[in-house]
DOTORDREN-447228 format. One record per residue (C-alpha): x, y, z; residue number from 0. Coordinates in steps of 0.001 Angstrom, whole numbers, padded with zeros to 6 digits. Layout:
BEGIN
px:X&py:Y&pz:Z&nr:NUM .
...
//
This chain:
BEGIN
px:000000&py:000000&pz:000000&nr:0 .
px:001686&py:003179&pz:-000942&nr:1 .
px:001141&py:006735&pz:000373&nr:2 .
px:001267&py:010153&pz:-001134&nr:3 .
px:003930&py:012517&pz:-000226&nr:4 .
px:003611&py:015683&pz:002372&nr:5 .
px:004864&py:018051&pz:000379&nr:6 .
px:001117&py:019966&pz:000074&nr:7 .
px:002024&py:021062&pz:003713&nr:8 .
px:005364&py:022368&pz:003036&nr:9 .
px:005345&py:026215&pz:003183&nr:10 .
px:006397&py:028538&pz:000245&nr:11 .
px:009700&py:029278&pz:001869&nr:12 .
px:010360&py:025356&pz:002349&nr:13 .
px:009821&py:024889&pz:-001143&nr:14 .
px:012330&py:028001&pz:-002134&nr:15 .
px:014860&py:026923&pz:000351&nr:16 .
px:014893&py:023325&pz:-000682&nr:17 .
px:014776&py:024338&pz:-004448&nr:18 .
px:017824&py:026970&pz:-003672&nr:19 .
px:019960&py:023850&pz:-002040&nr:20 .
px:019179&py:021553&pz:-004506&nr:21 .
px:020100&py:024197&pz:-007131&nr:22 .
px:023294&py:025100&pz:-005235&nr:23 .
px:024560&py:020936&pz:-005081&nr:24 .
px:023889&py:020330&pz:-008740&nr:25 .
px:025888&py:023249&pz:-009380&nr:26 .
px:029091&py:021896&pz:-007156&nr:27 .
px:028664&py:018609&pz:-008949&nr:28 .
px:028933&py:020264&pz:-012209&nr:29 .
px:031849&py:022636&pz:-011325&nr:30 .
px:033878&py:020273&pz:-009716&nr:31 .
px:033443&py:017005&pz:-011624&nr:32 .
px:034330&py:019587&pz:-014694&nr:33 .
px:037860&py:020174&pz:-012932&nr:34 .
px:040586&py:019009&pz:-014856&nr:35 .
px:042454&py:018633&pz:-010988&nr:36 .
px:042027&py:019463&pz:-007780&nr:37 .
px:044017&py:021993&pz:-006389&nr:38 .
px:047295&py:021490&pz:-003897&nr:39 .
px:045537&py:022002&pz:-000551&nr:40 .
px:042512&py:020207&pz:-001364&nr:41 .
px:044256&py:017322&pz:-002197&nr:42 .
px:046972&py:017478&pz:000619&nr:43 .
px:043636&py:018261&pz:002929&nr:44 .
px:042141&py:014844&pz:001077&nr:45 .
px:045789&py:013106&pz:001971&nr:46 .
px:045400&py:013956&pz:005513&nr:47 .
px:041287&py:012679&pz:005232&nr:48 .
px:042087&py:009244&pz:003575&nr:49 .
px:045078&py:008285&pz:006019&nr:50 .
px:043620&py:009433&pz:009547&nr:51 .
px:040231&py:007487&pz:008390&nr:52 .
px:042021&py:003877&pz:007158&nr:53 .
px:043876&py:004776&pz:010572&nr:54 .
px:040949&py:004916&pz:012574&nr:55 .
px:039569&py:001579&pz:010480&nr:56 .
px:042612&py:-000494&pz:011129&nr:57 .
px:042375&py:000211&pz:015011&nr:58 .
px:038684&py:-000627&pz:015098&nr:59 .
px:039355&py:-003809&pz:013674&nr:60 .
px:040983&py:-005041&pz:016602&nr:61 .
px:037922&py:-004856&pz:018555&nr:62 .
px:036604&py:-008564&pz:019336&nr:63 .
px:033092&py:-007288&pz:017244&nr:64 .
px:034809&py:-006019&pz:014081&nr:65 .
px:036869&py:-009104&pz:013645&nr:66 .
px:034039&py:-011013&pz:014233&nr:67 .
px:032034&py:-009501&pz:011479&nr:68 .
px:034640&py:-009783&pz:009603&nr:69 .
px:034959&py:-013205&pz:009872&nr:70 .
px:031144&py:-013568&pz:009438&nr:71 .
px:031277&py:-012055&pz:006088&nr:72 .
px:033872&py:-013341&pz:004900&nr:73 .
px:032109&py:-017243&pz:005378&nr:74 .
px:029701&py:-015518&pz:003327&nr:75 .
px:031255&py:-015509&pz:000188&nr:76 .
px:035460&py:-014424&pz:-000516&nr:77 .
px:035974&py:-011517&pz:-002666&nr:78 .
px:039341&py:-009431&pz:-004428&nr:79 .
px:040204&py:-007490&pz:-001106&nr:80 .
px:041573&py:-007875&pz:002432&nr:81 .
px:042903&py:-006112&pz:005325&nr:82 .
px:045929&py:-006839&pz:006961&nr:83 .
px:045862&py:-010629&pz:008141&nr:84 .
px:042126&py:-010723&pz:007596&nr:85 .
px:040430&py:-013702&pz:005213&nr:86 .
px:039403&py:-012246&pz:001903&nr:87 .
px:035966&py:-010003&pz:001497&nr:88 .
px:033863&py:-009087&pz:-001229&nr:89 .
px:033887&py:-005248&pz:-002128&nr:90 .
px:030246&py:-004838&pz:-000127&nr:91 .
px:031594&py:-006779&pz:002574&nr:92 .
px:034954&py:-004715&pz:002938&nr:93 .
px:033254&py:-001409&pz:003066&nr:94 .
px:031004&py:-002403&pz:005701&nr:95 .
px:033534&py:-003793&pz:007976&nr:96 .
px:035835&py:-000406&pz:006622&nr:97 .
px:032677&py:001747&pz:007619&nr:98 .
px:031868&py:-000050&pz:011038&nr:99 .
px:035744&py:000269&pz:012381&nr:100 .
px:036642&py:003857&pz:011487&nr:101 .
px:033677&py:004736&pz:014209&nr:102 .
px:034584&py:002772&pz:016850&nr:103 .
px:036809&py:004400&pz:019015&nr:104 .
px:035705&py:008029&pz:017871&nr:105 .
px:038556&py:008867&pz:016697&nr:106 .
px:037801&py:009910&pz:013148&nr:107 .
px:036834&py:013177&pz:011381&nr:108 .
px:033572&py:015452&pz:011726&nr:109 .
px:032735&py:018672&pz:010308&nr:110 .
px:030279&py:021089&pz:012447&nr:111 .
px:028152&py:022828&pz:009361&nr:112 .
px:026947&py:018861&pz:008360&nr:113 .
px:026670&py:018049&pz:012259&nr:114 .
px:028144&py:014991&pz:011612&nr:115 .
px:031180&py:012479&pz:009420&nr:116 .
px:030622&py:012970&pz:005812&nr:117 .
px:033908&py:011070&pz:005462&nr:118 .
px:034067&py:008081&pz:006963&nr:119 .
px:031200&py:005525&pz:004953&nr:120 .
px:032781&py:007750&pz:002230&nr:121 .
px:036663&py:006272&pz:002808&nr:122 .
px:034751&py:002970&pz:004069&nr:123 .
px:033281&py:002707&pz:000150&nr:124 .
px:036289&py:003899&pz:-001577&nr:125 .
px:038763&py:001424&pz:000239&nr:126 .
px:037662&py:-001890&pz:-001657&nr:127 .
px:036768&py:000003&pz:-004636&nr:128 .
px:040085&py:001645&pz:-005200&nr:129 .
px:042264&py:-001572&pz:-004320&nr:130 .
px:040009&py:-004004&pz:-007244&nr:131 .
px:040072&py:-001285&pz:-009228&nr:132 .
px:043764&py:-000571&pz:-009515&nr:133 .
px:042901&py:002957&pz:-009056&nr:134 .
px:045287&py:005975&pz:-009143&nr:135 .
px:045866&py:008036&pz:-005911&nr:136 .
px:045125&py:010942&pz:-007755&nr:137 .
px:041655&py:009287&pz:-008905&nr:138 .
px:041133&py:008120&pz:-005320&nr:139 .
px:041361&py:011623&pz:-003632&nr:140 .
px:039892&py:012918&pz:-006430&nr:141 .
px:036673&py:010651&pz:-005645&nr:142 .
px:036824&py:011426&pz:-001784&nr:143 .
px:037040&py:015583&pz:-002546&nr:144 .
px:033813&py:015292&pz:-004723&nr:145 .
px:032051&py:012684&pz:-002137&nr:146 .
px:033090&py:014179&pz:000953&nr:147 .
px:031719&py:018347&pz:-001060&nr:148 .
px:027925&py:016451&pz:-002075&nr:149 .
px:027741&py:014397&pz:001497&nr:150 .
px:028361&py:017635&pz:003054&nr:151 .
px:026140&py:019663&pz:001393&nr:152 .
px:023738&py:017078&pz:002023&nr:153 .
px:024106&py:016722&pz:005686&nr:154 .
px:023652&py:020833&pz:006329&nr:155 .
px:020461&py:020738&pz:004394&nr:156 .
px:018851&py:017294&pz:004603&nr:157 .
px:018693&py:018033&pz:008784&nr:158 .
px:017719&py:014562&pz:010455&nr:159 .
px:014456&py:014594&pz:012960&nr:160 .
px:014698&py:014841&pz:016612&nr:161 .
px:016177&py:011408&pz:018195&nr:162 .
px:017872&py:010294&pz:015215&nr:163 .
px:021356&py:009911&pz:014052&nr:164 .
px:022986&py:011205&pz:011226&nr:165 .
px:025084&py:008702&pz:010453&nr:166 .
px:022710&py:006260&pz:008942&nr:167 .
px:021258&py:008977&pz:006723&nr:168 .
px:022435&py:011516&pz:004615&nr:169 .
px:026209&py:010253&pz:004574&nr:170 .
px:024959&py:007883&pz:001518&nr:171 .
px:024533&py:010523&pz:-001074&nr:172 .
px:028214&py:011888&pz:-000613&nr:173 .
px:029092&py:007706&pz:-000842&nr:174 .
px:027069&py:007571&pz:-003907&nr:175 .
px:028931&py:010468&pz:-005375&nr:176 .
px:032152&py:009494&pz:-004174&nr:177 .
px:031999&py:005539&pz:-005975&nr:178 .
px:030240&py:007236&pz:-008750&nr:179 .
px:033574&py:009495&pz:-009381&nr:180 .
px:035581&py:006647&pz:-009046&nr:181 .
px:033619&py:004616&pz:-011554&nr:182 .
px:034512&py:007433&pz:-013997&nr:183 .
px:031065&py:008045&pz:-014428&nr:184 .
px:029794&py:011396&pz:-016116&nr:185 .
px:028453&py:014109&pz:-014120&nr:186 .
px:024612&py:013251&pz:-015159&nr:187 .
px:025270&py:009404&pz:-013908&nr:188 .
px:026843&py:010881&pz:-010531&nr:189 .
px:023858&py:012611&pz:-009924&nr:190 .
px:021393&py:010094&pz:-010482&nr:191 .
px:023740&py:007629&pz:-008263&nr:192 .
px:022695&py:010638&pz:-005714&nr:193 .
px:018852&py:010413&pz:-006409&nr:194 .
px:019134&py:006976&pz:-006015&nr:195 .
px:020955&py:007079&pz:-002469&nr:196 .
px:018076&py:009752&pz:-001948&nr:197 .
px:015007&py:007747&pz:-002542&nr:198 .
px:016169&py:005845&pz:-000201&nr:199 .
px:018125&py:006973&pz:002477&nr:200 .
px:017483&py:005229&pz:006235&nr:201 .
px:016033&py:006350&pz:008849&nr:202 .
px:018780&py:005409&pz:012251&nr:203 .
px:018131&py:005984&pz:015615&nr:204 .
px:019676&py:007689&pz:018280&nr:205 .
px:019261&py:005648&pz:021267&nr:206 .
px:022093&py:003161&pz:020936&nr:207 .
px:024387&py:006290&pz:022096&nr:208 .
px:022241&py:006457&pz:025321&nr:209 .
px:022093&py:002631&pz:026254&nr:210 .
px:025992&py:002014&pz:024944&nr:211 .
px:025058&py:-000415&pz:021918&nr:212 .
px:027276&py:-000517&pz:019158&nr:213 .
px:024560&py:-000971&pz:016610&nr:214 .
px:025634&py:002818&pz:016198&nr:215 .
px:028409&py:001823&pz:014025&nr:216 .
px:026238&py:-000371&pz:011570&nr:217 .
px:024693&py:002578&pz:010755&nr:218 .
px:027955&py:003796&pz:008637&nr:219 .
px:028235&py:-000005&pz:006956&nr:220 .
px:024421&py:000315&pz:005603&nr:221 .
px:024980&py:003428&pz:004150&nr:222 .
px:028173&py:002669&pz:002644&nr:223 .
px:026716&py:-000226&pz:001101&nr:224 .
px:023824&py:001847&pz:-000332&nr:225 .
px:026187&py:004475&pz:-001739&nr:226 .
px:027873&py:001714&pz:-003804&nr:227 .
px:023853&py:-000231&pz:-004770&nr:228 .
px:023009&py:004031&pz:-005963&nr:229 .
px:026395&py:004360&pz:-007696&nr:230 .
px:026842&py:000843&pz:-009628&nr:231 .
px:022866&py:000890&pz:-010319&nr:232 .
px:023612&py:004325&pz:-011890&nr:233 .
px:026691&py:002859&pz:-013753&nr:234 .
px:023547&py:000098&pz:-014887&nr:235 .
px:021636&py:002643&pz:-016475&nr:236 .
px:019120&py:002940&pz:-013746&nr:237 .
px:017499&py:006494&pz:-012978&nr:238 .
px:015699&py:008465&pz:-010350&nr:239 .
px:013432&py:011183&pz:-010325&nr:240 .
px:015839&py:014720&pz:-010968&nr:241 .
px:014010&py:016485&pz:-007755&nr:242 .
px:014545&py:012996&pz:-005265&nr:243 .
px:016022&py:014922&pz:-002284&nr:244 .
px:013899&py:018057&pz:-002578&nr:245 .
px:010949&py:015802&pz:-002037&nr:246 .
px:012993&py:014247&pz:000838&nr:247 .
px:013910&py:017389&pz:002168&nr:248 .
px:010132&py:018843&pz:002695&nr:249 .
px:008178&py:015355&pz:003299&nr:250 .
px:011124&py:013615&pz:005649&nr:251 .
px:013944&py:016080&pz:006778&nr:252 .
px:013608&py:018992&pz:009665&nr:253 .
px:013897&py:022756&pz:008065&nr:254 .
px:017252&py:023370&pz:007436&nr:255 .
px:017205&py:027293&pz:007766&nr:256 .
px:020675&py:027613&pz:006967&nr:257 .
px:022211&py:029667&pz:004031&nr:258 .
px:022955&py:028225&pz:001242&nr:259 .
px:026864&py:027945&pz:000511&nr:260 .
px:028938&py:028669&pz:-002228&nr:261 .
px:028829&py:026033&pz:-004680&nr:262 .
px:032226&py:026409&pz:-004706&nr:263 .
px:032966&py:026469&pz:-001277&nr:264 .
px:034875&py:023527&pz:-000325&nr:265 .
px:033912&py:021807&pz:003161&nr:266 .
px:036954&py:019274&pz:003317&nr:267 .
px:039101&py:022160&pz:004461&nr:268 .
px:036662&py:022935&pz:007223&nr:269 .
px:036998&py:019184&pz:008496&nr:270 .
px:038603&py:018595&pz:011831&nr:271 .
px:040694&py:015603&pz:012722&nr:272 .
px:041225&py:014268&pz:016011&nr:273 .
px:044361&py:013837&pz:017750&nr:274 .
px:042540&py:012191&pz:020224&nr:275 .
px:039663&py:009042&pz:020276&nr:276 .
px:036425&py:010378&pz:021522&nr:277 .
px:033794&py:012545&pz:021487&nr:278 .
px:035207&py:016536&pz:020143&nr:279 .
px:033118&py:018225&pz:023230&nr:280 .
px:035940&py:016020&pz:025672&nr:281 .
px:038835&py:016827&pz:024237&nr:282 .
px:039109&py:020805&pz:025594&nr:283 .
px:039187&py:019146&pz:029574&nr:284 .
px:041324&py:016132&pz:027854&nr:285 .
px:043860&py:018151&pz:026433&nr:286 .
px:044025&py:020188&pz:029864&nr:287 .
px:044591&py:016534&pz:031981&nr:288 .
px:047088&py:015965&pz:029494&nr:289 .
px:048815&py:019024&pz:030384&nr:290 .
px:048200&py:018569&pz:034106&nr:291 .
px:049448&py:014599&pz:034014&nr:292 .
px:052727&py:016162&pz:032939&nr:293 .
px:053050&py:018620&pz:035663&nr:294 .
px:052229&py:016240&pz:038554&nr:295 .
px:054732&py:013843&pz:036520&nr:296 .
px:052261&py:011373&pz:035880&nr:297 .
px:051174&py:010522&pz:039932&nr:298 .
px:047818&py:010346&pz:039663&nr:299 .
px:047664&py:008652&pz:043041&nr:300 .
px:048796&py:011797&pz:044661&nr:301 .
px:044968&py:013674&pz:042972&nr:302 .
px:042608&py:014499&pz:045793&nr:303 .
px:040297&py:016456&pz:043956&nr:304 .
px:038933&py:017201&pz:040383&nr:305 .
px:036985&py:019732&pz:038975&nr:306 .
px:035866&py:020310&pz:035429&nr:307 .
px:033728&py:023278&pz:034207&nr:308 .
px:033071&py:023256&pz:030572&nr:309 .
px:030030&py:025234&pz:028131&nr:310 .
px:026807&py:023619&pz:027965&nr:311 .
px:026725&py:021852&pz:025216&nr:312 .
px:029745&py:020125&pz:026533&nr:313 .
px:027695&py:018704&pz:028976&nr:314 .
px:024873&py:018103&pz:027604&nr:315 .
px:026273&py:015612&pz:024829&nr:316 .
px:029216&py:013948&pz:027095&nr:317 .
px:027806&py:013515&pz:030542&nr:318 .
px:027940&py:010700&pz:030636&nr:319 .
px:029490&py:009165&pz:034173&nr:320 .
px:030723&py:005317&pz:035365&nr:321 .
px:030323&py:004706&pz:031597&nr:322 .
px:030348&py:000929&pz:031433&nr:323 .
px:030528&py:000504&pz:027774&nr:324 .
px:033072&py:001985&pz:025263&nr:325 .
px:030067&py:003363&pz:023411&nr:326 .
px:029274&py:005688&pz:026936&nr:327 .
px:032917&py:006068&pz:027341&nr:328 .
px:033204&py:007964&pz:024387&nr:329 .
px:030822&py:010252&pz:024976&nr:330 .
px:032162&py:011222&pz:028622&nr:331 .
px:033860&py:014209&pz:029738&nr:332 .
px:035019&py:013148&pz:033345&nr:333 .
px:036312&py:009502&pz:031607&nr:334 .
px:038193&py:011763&pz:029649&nr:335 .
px:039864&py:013922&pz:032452&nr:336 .
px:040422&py:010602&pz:034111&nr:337 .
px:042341&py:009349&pz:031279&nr:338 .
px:044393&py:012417&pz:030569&nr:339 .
px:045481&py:012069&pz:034140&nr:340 .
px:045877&py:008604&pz:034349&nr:341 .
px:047453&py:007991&pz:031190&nr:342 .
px:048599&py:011024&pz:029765&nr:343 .
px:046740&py:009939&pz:026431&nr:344 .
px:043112&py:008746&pz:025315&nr:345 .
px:043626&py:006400&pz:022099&nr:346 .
px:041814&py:003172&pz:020917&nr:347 .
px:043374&py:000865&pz:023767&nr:348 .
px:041372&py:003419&pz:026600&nr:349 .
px:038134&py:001332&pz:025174&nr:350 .
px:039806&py:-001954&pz:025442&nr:351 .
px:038306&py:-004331&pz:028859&nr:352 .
px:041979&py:-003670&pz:030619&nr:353 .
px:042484&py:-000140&pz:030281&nr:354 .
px:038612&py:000691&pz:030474&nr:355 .
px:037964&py:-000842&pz:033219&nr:356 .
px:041859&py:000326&pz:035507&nr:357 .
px:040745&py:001393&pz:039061&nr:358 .
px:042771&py:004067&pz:039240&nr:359 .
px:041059&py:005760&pz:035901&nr:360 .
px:037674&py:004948&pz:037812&nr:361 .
px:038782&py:006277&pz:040913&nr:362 .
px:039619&py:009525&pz:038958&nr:363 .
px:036182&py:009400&pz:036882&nr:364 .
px:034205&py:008999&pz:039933&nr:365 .
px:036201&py:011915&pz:041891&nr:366 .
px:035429&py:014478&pz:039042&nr:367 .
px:033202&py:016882&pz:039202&nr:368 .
px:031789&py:018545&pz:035892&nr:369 .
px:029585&py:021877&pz:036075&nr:370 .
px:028755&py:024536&pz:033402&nr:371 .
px:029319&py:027723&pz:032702&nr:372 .
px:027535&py:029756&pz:030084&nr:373 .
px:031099&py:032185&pz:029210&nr:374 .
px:032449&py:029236&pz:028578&nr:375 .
px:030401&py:028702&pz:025663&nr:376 .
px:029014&py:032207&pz:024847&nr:377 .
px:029267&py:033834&pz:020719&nr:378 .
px:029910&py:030632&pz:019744&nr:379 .
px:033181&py:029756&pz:021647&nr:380 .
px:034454&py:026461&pz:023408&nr:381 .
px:036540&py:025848&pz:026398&nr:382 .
px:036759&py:024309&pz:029837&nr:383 .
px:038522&py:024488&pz:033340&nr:384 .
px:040034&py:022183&pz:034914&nr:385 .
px:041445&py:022412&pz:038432&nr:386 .
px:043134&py:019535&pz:040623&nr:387 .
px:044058&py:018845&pz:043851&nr:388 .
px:047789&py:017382&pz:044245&nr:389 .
px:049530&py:016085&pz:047122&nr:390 .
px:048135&py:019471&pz:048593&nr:391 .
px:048833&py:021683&pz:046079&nr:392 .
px:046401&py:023085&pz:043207&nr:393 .
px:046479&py:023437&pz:039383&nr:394 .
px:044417&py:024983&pz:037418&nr:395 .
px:044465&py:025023&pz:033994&nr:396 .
px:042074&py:026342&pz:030806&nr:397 .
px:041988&py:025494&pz:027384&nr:398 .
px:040168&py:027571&pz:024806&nr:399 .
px:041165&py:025930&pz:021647&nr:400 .
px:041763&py:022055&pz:020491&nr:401 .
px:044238&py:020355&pz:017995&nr:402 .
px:042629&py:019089&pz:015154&nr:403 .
px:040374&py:022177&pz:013370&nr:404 .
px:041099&py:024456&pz:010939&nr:405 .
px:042132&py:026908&pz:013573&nr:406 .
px:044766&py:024181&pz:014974&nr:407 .
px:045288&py:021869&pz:012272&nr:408 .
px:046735&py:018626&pz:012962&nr:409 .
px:050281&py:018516&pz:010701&nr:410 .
px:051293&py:015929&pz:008413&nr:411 .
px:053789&py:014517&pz:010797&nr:412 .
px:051321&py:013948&pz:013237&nr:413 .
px:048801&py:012129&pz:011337&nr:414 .
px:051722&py:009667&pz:010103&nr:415 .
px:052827&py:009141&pz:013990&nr:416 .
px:048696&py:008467&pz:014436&nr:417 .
px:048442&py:006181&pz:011673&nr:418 .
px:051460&py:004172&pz:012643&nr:419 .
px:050552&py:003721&pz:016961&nr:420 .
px:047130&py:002988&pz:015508&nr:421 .
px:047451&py:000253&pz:012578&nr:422 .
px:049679&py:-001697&pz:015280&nr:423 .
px:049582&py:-005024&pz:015590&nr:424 .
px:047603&py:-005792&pz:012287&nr:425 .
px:051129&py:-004634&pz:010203&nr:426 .
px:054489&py:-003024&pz:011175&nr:427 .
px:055522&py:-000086&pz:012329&nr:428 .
px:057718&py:000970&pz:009044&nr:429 .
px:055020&py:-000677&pz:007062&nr:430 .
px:052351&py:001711&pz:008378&nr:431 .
px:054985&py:004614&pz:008538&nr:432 .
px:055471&py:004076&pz:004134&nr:433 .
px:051867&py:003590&pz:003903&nr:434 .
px:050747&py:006684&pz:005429&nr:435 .
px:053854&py:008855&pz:004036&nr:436 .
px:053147&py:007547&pz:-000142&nr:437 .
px:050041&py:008277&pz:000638&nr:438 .
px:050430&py:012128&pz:001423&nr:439 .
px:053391&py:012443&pz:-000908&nr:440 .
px:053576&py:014249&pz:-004735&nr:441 .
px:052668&py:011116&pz:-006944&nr:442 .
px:049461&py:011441&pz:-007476&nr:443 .
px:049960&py:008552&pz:-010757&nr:444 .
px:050858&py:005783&pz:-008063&nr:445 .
px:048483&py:002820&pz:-008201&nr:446 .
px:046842&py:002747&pz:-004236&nr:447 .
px:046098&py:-001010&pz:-004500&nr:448 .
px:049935&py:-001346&pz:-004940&nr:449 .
px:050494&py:000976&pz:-001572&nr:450 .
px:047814&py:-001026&pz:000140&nr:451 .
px:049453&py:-004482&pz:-000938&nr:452 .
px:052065&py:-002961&pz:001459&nr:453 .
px:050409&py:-003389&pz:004345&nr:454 .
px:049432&py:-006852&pz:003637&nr:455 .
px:053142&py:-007758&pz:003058&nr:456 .
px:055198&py:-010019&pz:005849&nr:457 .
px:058725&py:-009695&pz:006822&nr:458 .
px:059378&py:-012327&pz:004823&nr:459 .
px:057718&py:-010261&pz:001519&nr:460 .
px:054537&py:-012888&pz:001078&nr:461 .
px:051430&py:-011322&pz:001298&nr:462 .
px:048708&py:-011715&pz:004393&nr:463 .
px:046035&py:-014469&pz:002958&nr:464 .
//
């Protein structure tokens, strides 16, 4: 039984604003897929994207659940890719496990006008595609600029509903784009691989984030999988309706009431990168631990008291407190002063069972008090306060800006030193360390499956089966 659409109820200004948008995305498809190159910093920015992502993925799969999954597909059916010692996947099954790791330890990329990842199902498709493909780096960040500009776009106008997520939604049209590039389709094609993703596009909730479920993170594998069904259906021949996500906008998406950007604005170099796994709204009393764990040379015994006052929204998306899943953890600003103190650090292994779970980072999570203050958070700024109690003396320490954004941009050198702590164990240290460097260097005309057979390489120069 079908059902007609809403849009009778849509106001004159929804229509105008959704036709403006639309208008405004077609017009960045057309300018940038009619680029003969991208230019130096968008593809250096696009560097920095791929290799902090595939970071974040290979330190996800060491998660018991990823591997797992992994495993599940690959009884499903072998395919023409694999990770680093992992059993051979189709290109569907790759991205989804690709997808589902880069997430789970919050450590990956975000950009605040789509209020969410546009990246990471993005890099998750791409992956697999580029390796069976025998694609050129240059092709490959190529295809993540012009995925990463529509799934953008996308997410600041196609705003999700009140207690959903966004990254089961809107992420797939950038994905669509993205694989569509890399196909070497025409701009026409692209676009209907978008329309496709559009008709289509799932509805996720938000509640796994409150109860600490990781189902979260399958979000990112279903719509990296739909971005590569929208992309080789539009490769097929198959077509959708030219005005798909203006009728998704009005019947299915909240008001966006945003202004249009600049078709040729691009977003990537508005991305932020995290130095640090967890939620972004942690990292400004994280970054001050860190700072603090130094000057009390690491004796976190010696802490008698915490306090943490940070700006609203701070609080209001990372209170949580004795988080007993990784899920929780990440989202929770006194685990995170508990682990700058107590470690110095907050990386993948703070979410594994033995670090998680140390008594002396609970002791510290329990002890910390967080508050709010509104100048904290007032014309749009961020920052937080932390003061301590040591051995009888206090610190107090503020920190009104965070590595990572465009403001404080994480350098080349450090994302290389990230990739390499993070794709450890799966592959060695100087194989992560080439890896990471050939893929930010000058040659844009090397083949990436050949830089990815790297990593699959033993000492002993056979390849992982």
């Amino acid at each position: 039984m079908s059902s007609m659409p809403n849009t009778e109820c849509a106001s004159e200004h929804q229509r105008l604003e959704a036709q403006a948008h639309h208008e405004a995305l077609r017009i960045s498809l057309s300018g940038r897929t009619g680029r003969s190159e991208i230019d130096e910093a968008i593809r250096a920015k696009a560097g920095l994207l791929l290799v902090d992502t595939i970071a974040c993925t290979l330190a996800g799969r060491q998660s018991d659940e990823v591997r797992a999954a992994e495993q599940g597909f690959a009884a499903l059916g072998g395919g023409p890719f694999s990770f680093p010692s992992g059993p051979t996947l189709s290109v569907q099954s790759a991205a989804a496990i690709a997808a589902m790791a880069c997430a789970w330890d919050e450590a990956c990329e975000g950009l605040p006008y789509a209020h969410g990842r546009p990246g990471l199902a993005l890099v998750g498709a791409l992956l697999p595609l580029a390796v069976v493909r025998h694609t050129a780096l240059g092709s490959l960040l190529d295809a993540l600029h012009l995925g990463y500009e529509m799934g953008a776009r996308a997410g600041g106008w196609l705003r999700i509903r009140r207690g959903m997520h966004v990254d089961g939604n809107w992420p797939a049209v950038g994905v669509a784009a993205g694989a569509a590039r890399l196909m070497e389709l025409p701009a026409d094609q692209i676009w209907h691989a978008m329309n496709i993703a559009a008709c289509q596009l799932p509805s996720s909730l938000y509640a796994p984030i409150r109860s600490g479920d990781m189902a979260r993170n399958t979000y990112l594998a279903h719509v990296a999988q739909l971005g590569l069904l929208a992309a080789g259906s539009a490769a097929a021949g198959i077509t959708a309706p030219d005005d798909s996500m203006i009728l998704y906008a009005l019947d299915h998406a909240v008001p966006c009431q945003t202004v249009v950007p600049d078709p040729a604005h691009d977003f990537l170099l508005d991305a932020y990168l995290k130095p640090h796994a967890g939620v972004r709204h942690a990292h400004y009393g994280l970054e001050a631990a860190i700072q603090l764990h130094r000057a009390i040379s690491g004796d976190s015994l010696g802490i008698e008291s915490i306090q943490l006052q940070v700006y609203e929204e701070a609080a209001t998306y990372a209170g949580n407190r004795a988080p007993l899943r990784p899920l929780t953890g990440q989202f929770s600003l006194s685990l995170a002063v508990a682990a700058g103190l107590r470690f110095g650090e907050m990386g993948p292994e703070c979410y594994r069972p033995e670090r998680f779970f140390d008594p002396e980072l609970r002791r510290l999570e329990a002890m910390t008090e967080v508050s709010t203050r509104a100048e904290l958070g007032a014309q749009g700024t961020r920052a937080a306060i932390l003061k301590i109690v040591h051995r009888g003396r206090s610190y107090t320490l503020r920190t009104d800006s965070i590595a990572g954004g465009p403001e404080r941009p994480l350098t080349q050198t450090a994302i290389v030193e990230k990739f390499i702590t993070y794709a450890q164990p799966g592959c060695t240290a100087p194989q992560a360390r080439e890896f990471a460097e050939r893929c930010l260097a000058s040659d844009l005309d090397q083949r990436f499956d050949r830089l990815w057979l790297g990593l699959n390489e033993t000492r002993n120069g056979s390849v992982h089966a």
